[in-house]
N, C-alpha and C positions, 0 to 999 in steps of 0.2 A: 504494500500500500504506500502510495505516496505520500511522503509528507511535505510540509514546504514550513517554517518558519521566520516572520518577518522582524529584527530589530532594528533599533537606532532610532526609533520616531520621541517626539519630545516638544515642548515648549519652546521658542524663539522669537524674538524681534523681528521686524521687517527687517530685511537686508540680511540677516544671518544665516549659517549656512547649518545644515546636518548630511550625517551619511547614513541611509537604509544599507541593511544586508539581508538577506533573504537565505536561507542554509537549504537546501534541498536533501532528502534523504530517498534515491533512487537508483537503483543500480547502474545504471548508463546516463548520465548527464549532458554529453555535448550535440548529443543529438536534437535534443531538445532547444526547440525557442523559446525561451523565457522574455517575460513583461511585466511591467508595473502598472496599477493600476489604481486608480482613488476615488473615491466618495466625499463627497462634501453633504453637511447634513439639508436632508431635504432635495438631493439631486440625485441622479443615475452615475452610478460607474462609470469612469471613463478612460480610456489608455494614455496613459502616462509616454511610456515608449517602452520598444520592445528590442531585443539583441539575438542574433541565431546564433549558432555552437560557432563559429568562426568567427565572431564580434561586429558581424556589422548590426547596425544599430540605426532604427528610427527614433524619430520623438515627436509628440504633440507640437505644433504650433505656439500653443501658449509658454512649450516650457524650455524651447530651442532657445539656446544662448545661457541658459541660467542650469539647465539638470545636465547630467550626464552619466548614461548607464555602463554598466563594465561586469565582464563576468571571471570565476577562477574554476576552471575546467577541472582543477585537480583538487580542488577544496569544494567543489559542486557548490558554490556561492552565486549569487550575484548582489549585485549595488546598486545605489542609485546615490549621483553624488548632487545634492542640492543647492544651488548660493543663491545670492539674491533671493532672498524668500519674501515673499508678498502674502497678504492677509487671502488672498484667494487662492493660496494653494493649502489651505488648511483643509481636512480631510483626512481618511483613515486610508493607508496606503495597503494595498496588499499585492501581491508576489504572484503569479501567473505561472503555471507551465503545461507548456501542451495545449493551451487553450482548454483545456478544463480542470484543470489543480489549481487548486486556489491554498494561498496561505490563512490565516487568523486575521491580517490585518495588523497596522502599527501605527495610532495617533499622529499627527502631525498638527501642529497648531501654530499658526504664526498670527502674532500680536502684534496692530500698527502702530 
């Protein structure tokens, strides 16, 4: 069974930065494309950005310039590295694979 767990979420100021990590427990990992994804209260899920086993890497619109995702093939991790943090990326981030493994989710809260 797949697990996924997501840490590093936390309280911040606008402008500050955090790093998500996401630990996956799965026999073969780089085969898989992993993504980030977030809820903000009262709205739908939405893709963050996503990375394949070879690191190429898309990102949302809103969060190009400011996030950046990264994966460790041999630690079956991934990241999501965040700066500039704006009150609109507040939300509970969760950890994607496969398009259907979802992690718990990891708070994020940024305060203007």
């Amino acid at each position: 069974q797949v697990q996924l767990v997501e840490s590093g979420g936390g309280s911040v100021q606008a402008g500050g930065s955090l790093r998500l990590s996401c630990a996956a427990s799965v026999k073969v990992f780089h085969i898989y494309i992993m993504a980030w994804y977030r809820q903000a209260p009262g709205k739908e899920r939405e893709l963050v950005g996503s990375i394949t086993g070879d690191g190429t890497t898309k990102l949302a619109d809103s969060v190009k310039g400011r996030f950046t995702i990264s994966r460790d093939n041999d630690h079956k991790e991934i990241y999501l590295q965040m700066n500039s943090l704006k009150p609109e990326d507040t939300g509970v981030y969760f950890c994607n694979l496969g398009t259907i493994n979802w992690g718990q989710g990891t708070q994020v809260t940024v305060s203007s």
